[in-house]
C-alpha positions in Angstrom: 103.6 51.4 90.9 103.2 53.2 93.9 99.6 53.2 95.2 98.0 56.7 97.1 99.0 56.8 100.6 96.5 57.4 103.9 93.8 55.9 102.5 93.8 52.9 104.4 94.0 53.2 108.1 97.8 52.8 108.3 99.5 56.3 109.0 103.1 56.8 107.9 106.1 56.8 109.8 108.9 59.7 109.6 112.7 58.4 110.7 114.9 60.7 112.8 118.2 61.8 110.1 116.9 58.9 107.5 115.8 56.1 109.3 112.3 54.8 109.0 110.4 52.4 111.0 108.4 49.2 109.1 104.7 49.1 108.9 103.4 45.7 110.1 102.9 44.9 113.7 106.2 42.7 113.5 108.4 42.0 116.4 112.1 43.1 116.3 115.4 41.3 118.0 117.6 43.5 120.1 121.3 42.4 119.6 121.2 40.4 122.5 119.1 38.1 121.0 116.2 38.8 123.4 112.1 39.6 122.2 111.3 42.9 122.6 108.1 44.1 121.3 108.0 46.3 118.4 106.3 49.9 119.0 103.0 49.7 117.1 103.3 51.4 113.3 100.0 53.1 114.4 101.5 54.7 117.3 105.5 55.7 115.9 106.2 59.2 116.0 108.9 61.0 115.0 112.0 60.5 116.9 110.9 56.3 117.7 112.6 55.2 114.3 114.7 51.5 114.2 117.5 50.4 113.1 117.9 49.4 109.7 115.1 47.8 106.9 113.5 44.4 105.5 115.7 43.0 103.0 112.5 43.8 100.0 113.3 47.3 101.0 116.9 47.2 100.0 116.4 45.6 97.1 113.8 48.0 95.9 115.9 51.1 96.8 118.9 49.9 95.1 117.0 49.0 91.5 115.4 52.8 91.8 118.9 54.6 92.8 120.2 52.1 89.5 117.6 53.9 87.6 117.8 57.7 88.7 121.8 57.6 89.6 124.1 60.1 88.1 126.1 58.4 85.8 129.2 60.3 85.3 131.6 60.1 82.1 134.1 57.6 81.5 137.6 59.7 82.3 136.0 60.6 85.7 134.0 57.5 86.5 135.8 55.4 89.8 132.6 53.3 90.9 130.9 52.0 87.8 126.9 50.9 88.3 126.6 48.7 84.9 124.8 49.9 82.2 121.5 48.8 82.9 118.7 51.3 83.4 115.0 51.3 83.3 114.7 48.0 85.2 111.4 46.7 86.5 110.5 47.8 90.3 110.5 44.7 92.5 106.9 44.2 93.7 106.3 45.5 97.0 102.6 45.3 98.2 103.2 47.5 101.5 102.4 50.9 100.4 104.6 52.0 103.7 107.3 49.7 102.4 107.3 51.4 99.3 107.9 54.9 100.8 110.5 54.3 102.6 112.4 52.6 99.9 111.7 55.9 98.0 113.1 57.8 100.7 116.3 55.6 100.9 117.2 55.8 96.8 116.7 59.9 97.3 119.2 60.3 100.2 121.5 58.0 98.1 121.3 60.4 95.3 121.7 63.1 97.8 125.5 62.0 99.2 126.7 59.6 96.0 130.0 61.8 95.5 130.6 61.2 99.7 129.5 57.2 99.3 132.0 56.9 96.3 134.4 59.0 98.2 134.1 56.2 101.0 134.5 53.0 99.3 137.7 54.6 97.2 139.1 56.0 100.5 138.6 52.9 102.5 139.8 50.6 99.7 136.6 48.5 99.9 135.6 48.6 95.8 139.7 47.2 95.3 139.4 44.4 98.0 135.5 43.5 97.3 135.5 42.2 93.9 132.1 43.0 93.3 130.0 43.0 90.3 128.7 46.1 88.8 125.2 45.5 89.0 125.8 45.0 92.6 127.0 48.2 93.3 123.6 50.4 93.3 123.2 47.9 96.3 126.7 48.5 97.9 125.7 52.6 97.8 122.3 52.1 99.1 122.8 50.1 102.0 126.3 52.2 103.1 124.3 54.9 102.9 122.0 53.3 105.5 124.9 51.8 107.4 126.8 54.9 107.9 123.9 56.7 109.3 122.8 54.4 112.0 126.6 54.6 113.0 127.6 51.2 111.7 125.4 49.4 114.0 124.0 45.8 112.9 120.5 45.9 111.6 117.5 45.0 113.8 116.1 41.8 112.3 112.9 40.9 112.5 110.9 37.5 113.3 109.9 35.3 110.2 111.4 38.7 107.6 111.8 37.6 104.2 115.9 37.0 103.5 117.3 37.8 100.0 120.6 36.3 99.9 121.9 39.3 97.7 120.9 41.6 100.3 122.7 39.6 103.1 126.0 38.8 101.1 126.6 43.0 100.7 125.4 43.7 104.1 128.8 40.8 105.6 131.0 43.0 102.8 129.6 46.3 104.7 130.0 44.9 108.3 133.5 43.2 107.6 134.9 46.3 106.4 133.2 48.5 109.1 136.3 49.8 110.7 137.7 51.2 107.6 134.5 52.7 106.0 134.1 54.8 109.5 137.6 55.7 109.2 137.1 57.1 105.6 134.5 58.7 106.1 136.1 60.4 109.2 138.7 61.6 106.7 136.0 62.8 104.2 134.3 64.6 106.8 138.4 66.3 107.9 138.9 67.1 103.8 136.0 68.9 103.7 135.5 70.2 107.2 132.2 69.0 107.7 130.4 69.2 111.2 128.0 66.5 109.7 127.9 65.2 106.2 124.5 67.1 105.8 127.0 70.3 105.8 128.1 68.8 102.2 124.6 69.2 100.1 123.9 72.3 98.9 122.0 75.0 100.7 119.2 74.9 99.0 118.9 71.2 99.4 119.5 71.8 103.3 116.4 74.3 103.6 114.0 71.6 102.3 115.3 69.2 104.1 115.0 71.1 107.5 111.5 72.1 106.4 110.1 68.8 105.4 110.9 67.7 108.6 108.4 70.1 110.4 105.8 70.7 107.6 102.4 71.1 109.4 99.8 68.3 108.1 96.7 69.8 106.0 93.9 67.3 105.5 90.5 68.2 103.3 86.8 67.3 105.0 85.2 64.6 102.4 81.3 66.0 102.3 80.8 62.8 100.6 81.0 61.2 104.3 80.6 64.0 106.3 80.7 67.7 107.0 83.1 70.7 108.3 80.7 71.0 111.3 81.1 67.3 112.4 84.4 66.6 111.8 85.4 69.4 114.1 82.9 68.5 116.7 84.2 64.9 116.3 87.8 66.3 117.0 87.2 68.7 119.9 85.6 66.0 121.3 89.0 63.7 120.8 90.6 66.4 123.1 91.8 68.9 120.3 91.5 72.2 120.0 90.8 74.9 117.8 92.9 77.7 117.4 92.8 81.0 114.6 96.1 80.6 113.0 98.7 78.3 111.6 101.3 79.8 114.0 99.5 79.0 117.5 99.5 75.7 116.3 101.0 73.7 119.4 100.0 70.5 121.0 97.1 69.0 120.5 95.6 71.8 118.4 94.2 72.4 114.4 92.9 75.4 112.7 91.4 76.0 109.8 93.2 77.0 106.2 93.2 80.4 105.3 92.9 79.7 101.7 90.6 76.8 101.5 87.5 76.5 103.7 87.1 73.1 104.0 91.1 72.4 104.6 92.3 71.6 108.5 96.1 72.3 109.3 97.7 70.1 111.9 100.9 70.0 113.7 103.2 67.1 112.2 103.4 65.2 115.1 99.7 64.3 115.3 99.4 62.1 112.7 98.8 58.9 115.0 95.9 60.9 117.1 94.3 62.0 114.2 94.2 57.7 113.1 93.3 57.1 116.6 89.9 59.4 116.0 88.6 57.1 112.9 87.9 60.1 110.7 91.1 59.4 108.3 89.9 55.4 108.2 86.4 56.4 107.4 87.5 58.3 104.6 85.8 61.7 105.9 89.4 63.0 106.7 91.8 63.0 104.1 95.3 64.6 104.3 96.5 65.8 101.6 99.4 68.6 100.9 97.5 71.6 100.8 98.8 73.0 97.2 96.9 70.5 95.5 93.8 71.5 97.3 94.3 74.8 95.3 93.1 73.7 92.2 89.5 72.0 93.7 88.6 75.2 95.5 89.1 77.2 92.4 87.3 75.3 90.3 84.1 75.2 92.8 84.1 78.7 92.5 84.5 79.3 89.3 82.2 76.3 87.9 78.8 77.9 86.9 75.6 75.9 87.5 75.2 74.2 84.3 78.8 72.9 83.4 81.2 70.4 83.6 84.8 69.8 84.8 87.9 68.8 82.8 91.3 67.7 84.7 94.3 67.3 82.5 97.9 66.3 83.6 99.4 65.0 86.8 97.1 64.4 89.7 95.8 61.3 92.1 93.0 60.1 92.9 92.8 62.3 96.3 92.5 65.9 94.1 90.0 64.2 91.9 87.9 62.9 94.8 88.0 66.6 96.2 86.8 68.3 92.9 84.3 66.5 92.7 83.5 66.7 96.6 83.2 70.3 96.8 81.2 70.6 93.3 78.5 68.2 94.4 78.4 70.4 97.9 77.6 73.2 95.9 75.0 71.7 93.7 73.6 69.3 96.2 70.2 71.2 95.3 70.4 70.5 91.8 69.8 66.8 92.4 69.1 66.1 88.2 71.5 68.0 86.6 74.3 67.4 88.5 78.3 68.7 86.5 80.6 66.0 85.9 84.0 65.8 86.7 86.1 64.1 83.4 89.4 63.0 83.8 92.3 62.3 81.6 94.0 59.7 82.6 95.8 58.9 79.3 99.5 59.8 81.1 98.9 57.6 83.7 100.1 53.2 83.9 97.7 51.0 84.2 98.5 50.4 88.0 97.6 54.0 88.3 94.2 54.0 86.7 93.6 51.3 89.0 94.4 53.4 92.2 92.9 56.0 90.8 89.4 54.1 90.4 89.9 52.8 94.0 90.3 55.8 95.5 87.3 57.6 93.7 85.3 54.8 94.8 86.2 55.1 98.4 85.7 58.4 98.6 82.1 57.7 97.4 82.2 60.1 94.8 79.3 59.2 92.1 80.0 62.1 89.5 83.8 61.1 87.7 84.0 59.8 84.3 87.7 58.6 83.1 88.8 59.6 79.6 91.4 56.8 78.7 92.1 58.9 75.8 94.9 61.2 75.5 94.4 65.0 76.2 95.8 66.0 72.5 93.1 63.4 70.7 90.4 64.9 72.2 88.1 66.4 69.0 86.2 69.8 69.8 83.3 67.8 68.5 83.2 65.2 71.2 79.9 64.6 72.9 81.4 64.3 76.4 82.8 67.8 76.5 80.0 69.8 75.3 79.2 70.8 78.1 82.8 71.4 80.0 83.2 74.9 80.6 86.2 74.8 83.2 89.2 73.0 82.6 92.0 72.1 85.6 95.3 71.6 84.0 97.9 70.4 86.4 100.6 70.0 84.1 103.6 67.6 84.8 106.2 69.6 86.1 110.1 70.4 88.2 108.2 69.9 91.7 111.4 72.4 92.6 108.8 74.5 95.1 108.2 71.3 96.7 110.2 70.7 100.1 109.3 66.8 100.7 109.3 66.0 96.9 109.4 62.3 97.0 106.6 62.3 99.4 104.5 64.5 96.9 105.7 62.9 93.8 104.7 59.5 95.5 101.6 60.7 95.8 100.2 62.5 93.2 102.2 60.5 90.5 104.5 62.8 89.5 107.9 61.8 87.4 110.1 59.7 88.8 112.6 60.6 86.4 113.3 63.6 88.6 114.8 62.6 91.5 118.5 62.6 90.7 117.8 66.5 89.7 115.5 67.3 92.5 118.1 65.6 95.0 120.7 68.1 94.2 117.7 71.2 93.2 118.9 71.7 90.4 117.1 70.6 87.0 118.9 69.8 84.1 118.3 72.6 81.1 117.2 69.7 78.2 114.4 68.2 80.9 113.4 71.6 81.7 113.1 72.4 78.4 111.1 69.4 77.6 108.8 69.9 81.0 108.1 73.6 79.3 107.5 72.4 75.8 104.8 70.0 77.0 103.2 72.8 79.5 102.4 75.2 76.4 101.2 72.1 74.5 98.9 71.5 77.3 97.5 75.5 77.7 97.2 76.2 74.2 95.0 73.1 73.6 92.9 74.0 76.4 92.1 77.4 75.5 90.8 76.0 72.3 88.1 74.6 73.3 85.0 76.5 72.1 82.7 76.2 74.7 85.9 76.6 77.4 85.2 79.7 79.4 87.7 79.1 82.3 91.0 77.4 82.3 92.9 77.1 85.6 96.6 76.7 85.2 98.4 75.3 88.5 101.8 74.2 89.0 104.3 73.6 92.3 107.7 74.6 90.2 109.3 77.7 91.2 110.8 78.3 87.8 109.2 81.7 86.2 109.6 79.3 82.8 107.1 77.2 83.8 104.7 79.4 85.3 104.2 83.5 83.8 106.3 82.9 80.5 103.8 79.6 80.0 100.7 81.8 80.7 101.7 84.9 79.0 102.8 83.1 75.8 99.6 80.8 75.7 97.9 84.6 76.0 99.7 86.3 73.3 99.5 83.0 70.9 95.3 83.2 71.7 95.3 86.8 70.5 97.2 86.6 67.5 94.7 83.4 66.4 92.0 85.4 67.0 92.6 88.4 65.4 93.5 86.0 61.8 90.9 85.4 59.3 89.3 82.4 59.1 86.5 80.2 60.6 86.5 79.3 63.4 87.8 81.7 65.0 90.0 81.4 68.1 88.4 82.9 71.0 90.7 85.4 73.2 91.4 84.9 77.1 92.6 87.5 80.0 94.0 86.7 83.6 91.8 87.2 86.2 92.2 87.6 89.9 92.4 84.2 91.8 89.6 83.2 94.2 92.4 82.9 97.0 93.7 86.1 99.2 97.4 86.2 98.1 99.0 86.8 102.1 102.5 87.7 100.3 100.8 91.0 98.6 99.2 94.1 99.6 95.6 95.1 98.8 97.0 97.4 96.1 99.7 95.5 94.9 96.9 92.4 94.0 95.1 94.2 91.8 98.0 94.0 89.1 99.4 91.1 90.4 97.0 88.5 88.8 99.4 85.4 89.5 98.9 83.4 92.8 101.7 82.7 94.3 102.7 80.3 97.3 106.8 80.6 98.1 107.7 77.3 99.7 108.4 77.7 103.4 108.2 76.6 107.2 103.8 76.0 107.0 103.6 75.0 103.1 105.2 74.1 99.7 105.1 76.7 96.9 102.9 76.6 94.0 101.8 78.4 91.1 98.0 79.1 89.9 96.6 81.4 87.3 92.9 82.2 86.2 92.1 82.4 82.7 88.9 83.3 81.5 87.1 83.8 78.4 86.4 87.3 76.9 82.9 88.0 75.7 83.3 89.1 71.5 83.1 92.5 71.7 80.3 94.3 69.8 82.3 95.2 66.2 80.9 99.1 64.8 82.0 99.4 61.4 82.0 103.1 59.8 79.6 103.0 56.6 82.1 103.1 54.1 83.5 100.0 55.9 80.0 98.1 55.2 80.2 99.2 51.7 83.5 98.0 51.0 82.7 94.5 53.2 79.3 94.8 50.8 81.3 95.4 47.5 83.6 92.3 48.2 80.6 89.8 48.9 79.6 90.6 45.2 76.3 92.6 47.2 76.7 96.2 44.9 77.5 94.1 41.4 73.5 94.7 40.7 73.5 98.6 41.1 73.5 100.0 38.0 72.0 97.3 36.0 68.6 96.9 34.3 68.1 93.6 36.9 65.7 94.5 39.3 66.3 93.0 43.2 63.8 90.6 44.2 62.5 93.2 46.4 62.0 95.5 43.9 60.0 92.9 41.6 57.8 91.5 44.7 57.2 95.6 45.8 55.8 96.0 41.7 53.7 93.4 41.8 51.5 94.0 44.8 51.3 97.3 43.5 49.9 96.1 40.0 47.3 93.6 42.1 45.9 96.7 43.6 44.3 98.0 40.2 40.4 97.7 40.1 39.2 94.5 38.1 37.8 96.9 35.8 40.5 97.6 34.3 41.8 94.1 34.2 39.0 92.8 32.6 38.1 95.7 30.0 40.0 96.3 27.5 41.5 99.6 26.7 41.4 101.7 23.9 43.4 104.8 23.6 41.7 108.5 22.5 43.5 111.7 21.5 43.0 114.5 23.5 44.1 117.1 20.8 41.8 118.8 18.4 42.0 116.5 15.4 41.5 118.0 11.8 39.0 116.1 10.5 35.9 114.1 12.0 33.0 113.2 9.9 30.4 110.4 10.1 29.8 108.4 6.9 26.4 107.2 6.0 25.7 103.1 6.2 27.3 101.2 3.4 29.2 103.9 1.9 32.3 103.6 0.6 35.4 105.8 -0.5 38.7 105.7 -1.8 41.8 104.1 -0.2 39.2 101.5 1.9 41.3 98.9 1.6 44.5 100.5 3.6 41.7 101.8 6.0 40.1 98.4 6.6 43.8 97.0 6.8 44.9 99.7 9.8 41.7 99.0 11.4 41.9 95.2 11.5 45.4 95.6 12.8 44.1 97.9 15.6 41.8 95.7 16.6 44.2 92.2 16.1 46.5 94.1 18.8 44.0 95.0 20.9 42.8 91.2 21.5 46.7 90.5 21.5 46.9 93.1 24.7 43.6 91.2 26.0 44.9 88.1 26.4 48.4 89.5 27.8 50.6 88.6 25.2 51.6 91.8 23.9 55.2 92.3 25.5 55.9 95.9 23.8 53.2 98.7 24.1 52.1 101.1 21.7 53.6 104.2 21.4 52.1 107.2 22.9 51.2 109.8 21.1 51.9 113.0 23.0 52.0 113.4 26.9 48.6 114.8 27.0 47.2 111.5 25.5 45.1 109.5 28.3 44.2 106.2 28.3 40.8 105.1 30.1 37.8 102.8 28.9 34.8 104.0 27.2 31.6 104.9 29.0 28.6 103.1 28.6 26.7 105.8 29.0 28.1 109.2 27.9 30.9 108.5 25.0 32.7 111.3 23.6 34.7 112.7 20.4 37.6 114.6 20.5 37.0 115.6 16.9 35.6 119.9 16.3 33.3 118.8 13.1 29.3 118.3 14.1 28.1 115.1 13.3 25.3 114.8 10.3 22.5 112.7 10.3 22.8 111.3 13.5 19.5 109.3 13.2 20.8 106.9 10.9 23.1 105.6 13.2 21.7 102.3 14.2 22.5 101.3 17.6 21.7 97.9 17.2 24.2 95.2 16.2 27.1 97.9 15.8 30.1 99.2 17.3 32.6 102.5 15.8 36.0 101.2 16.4 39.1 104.2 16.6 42.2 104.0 15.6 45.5 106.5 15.7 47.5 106.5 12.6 49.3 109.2 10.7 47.9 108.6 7.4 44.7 111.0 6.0 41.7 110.2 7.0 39.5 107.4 4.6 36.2 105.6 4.9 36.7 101.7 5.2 34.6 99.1 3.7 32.9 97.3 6.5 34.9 94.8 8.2 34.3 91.2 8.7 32.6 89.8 11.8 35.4 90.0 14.9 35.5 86.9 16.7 34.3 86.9 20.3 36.6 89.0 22.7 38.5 86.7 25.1 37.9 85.4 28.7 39.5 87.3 31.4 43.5 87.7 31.4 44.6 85.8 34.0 47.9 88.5 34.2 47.3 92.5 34.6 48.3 94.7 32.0 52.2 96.0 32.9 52.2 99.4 31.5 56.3 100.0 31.6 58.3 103.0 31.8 58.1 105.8 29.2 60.8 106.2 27.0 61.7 109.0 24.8 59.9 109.0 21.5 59.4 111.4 18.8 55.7 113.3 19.3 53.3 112.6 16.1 50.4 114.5 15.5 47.2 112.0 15.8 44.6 111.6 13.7 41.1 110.2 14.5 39.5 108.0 12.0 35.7 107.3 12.3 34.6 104.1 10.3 31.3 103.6 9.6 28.9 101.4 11.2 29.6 97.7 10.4 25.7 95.6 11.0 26.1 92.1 11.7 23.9 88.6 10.4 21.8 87.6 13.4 24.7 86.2 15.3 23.3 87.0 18.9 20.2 85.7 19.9 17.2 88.3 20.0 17.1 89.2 23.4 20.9 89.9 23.9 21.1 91.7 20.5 18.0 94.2 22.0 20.1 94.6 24.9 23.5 95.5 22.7 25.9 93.8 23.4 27.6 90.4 22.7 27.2 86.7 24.1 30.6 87.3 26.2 30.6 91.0 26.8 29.3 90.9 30.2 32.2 88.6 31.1 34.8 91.5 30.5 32.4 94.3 30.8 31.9 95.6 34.5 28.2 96.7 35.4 29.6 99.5 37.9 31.9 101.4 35.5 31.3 104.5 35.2 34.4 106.4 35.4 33.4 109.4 33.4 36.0 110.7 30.6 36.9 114.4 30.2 35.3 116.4 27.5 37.7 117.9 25.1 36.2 121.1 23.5 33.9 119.9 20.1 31.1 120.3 18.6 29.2 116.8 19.3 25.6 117.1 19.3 24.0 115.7 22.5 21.5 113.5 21.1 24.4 111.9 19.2 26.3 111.1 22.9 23.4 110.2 24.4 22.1 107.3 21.8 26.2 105.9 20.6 26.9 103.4 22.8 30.4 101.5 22.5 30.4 97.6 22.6 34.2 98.0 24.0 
């Protein structure tokens, strides 16, 4: 393959019509036979091209016009090629060689109708039994012939001969007479003041202004800087001037676009060698749309982020991204972005130039990416940080006026010649150019952590540049807006860094698209600005949240007797706030209401119906230990909702009963306790109970007194039960004090929370002397 031009420190040579002029200081033989000194390749200009090529030249131009030629269909065919396409390139190592066999095949495909004309006219594909693979050849060098008036070729000292090159070139000069002659008639037929008259106008325009494109070359900061490369060139004699239109002479100026681009006149290109800036590398030229995409991505690129550069490209544009991004963060010496590169699309020989030229540039922050663009996984450690991707898709180079030149150089699709050389693409490979393009865009924009995607072409088909943007837009939206996760983030064009010199202030805001129109100082391009949107802020109306709430299964609980885990944690702390007396006393109810009957029974006296007394009062107290020891998971009922319930005082106990008490000195104190109980049945004296055991430690779980539920009132009735005298079952100094082995453990010291006196008739000395062991 073709390797990257003006790298080395050999310029290249432009030919006057098509000629071009060989690259190695060779010496050439006039047709006398005499040694005349061949014009340094370092010091041709345009207008001091020679007379015909090296044989390897020939050769190569004839296999690439075998491969690119219009092959026409069988009814209409008079000069047939063979069948054979897609052959192997012969391998030229002169990159200047190379070019100029590039530039032959093109102007071959530009006149093959007139070439064909000629050799049916003049009779010489009837009397030259030639065979068909031969005949790429045969157009290739009559194309060359007839332009350098069918004079012999100017051989060269020790050139390589090809004796297929030499045996068509004694056909051409043999039949010299009659192929002038026919192509005098051709010229008559058509009335043609040259045969350029015969290519289409569009074809004519680029042709015209390929010839006096200006040169634009980029400073390489990696060598050197803007400031010394134009004191280096003032101080070669040249001068600086404020426009691309003074350019004249020995002059340059700088680019109005790109800051660190210089613009030339054409015909400099040996002084600019002759300074050493392009052989040191600190000079490169380069056209100046594919310094477009660099610039942009410098200043879009934030601090932290790396660089992405998909499609067609050479190793010059990727040298200058990552020039300009390590100008800009030359301060930010640790962290500095990287410039990826995909070079999946390009041959092996291509990589390899590629590397070369990175390396010679000096460039120390470009990592290739042999993997193709489409295989890429969101999830790849490499691009996690990439926030600006450069796609330079491959494209119809039709806003390109030198296209084999820029196709040469920046890799570009050979297969495009035969349309470029007549402008005028074919619909299927334009369809297939655009299919790829939105292939291209609509991967990049799915890149999550993408926030700028720079789209750049040099077509001048609206198909490939606003219908490719607008649709990779409209196909974002509609992604983003659809349910799912995740979700595709949604771009918007955004104004170009560049000052678009073909609009008005007014007219730029709306027109977003940059825009270069091919002319006289440049070649067209295309370049749009895609960025990110931030996700904007979403306010949803309440019944919005409640139907979003509802769907999630959130609002199945309302209405149900399952409390929220919020609910229970807020009931808990609010039962851990009760005083420990109440957690450790237990609790025995007392009517408030005026009860009928209250009487006090003498010690050991017994009545009728003790047995279903005794039986209601050991339940009372079995539940009662049950509710200690927080087991009971159903409370009693209440009676009415004046009934209270609050522990006995030590100190002052109280009846709620209206009947006096008799004989209130027989009620021992010692060893005895007067247990209560509600019931509805009358009131009867009990037998004395048996001994209860001792009252439990501590519940290790508050008493949860639940919610009241609606119950029919009874009417209470307070039973008294005589004083029950135990065996000595506490030792003599607790049973003086009055109370049990374990009732201190439940029985709090500091209680005395008072209870409210219902209206009775309770004697005082009777309050004063009952003390309750509960």
């Amino acid at each position: 393959m073709v390797k990257n031009k003006n790298i080395g420190g050999h310029p290249k040579t432009k030919k006057t019509g098509s000629q071009s002029a060989n690259s190695k200081d060779q010496t050439s033989l006039d047709p006398a036979g005499d040694d005349v000194p061949a014009v340094p390749a370092d010091l041709q200009t345009i207008g001091e091209g020679q007379l015909g090529f090296p044989d390897r030249v020939y050769l190569l131009a004839s296999v690439i016009f075998q491969n690119n030629h219009l092959e026409k269909p069988a009814a209409q065919r008079l000069v047939n090629y063979g069948k054979e396409r897609g052959l192997p390139l012969p391998v030229v190592k002169d990159e200047e060689m190379q070019r100029t066999a590039y530039e032959l095949a093109f102007n071959t495909l530009k006149y093959q109708e007139l070439l064909e004309d000629i050799m049916i006219d003049s009779c010489f594909y009837l009397f030259q039994q030639m065979p068909d693979d031969q005949m790429s050849l045969v157009a290739v060098m009559l194309y060359d012939f007839q332009d350098r008036k069918f004079l012999p070729r100017e051989r060269r000292g020790k050139e390589e001969i090809i004796r297929e090159v030499r045996d068509v070139e004694n056909y051409l000069r043999r039949c010299k007479t009659k192929l002038a002659a026919s192509l005098a008639r051709c010229r008559i037929k058509h009335d043609l003041l040259t045969i350029e008259c015969i290519l289409p106008e569009s074809v004519k325009k680029k042709q015209e202004r390929s010839s006096s494109l200006p040169l634009y070359a980029w400073v390489n900061t990696w060598k050197s800087s803007l400031n010394e490369v134009q004191s280096t060139l003032k101080t070669a004699g040249f001068t600086q001037v404020k426009s691309i239109g003074q350019l004249e002479g020995q002059t340059f100026c700088q680019d109005p676009h790109c800051g660190d681009v210089l613009v030339f006149p054409a015909q400099l290109r040996a002084q600019l060698y002759s300074t050493e800036l392009l052989s040191n590398h600190k000079l490169i030229i380069q056209d100046k749309i594919c310094s477009l995409g660099p610039n942009a991505v410098c200043s879009l690129l934030q601090e932290e982020g790396d660089v992405l550069i998909v499609g067609c490209f050479s190793g010059l544009t990727v040298s200058h991204t990552a020039s300009l991004i390590a100008r800009k963060h030359k301060d930010n010496c640790n962290n500095q972005p990287t410039v990826y590169v995909c070079v999946s699309d390009h041959t092996n020989a291509q990589r390899e130039d590629l590397q070369e030229s990175v390396t010679a540039m000096g460039c120390k922050n470009v990592k290739l990416i042999p993997e193709d663009f489409h295989c890429l996984g969101r999830g790849d450690k490499r691009l996690q940080r990439v926030c600006v991707i450069l796609l330079t898709p491959k494209c119809s180079v039709s806003a390109v006026s030198n296209p084999v030149e820029f196709i040469l150089q920046e890799n570009g699709d050979m297969d495009l010649m035969q349309d470029l050389s007549q402008d005028s693409i074919a619909q299927s490979k334009l369809e297939a150019l655009v299919a790829q393009q939105r292939k291209d865009i609509d991967l990049a924009l799915k890149f999550p952590k993408v926030l700028v995607v720079i789209y750049s072409t040099c077509s001048a088909y609206p198909d490939e540049n606003e219908a490719v943007v607008s649709r990779a837009l409209e196909q974002a939206k509609a992604r983003s807006e659809q349910e799912g996760e995740p979700r595709q983030a949604t771009f918007r064009l955004s104004p170009s860094p560049f000052i678009n010199p073909d609009h008005s202030e007014g007219q730029e805001e709306t027109n977003l698209f940059f825009m270069l129109e091919s002319s006289a100082q440049s070649n067209g391009c295309f370049l749009a600005v895609l960025i990110k949107e931030p996700e904007p802020v979403v306010k949803e109306a309440p019944h919005e949240v409640l139907l979003r709430a509802n769907a999630k299964g959130i609002l199945d609980r309302i209405g149900s007797n399952q409390h929220t885990r919020k609910e229970q944690n807020r009931h808990s702390n609010r039962m851990t706030k009760k005083p420990h007396a109440r957690t450790s006393t237990p609790i025995l109810e007392c009517a408030t209401q005026k009860p009928k009957n209250l009487s006090v029974q003498p010690k050991n006296h017994e009545t009728k119906n003790s047995s279903s007394s005794t039986m209601c009062g050991h339940q009372e107290f079995t539940n009662r230990r049950q509710s200690s020891q927080g087991k009971a998971k159903t409370p009693r009922l209440q009676a009415s909702k004046a009934t209270t319930s609050r522990p006995f005082s030590s100190s002052k106990p109280e009846s709620t009963s209206s009947t006096s008490l008799s004989k209130p000195e027989n009620i021992s104190l010692k060893k005895t306790f007067t247990p209560v109980c509600k019931t509805t049945t009358s009131t009867t004296t009990l037998h004395p109970a048996p001994p209860p055991a001792p009252p439990p430690a501590t519940p290790s779980s508050p008493f949860v007194r639940p919610r009241k539920a609606p119950q029919e009132v009874l009417k209470p009735v307070v039973l008294v039960f005589p004083p029950i005298h135990f065996p000595s079952f506490f030792p003599p100094q607790r049973s003086q004090a009055g109370y049990g082995p374990s009732y201190s453990q439940w029985r709090t010291p500091t209680q005395a929370a008072p209870l409210s006196r219902p209206s009775g008739n309770i004697p005082k000395d009777t309050s004063a002397k009952s003390r309750p062991l509960f």
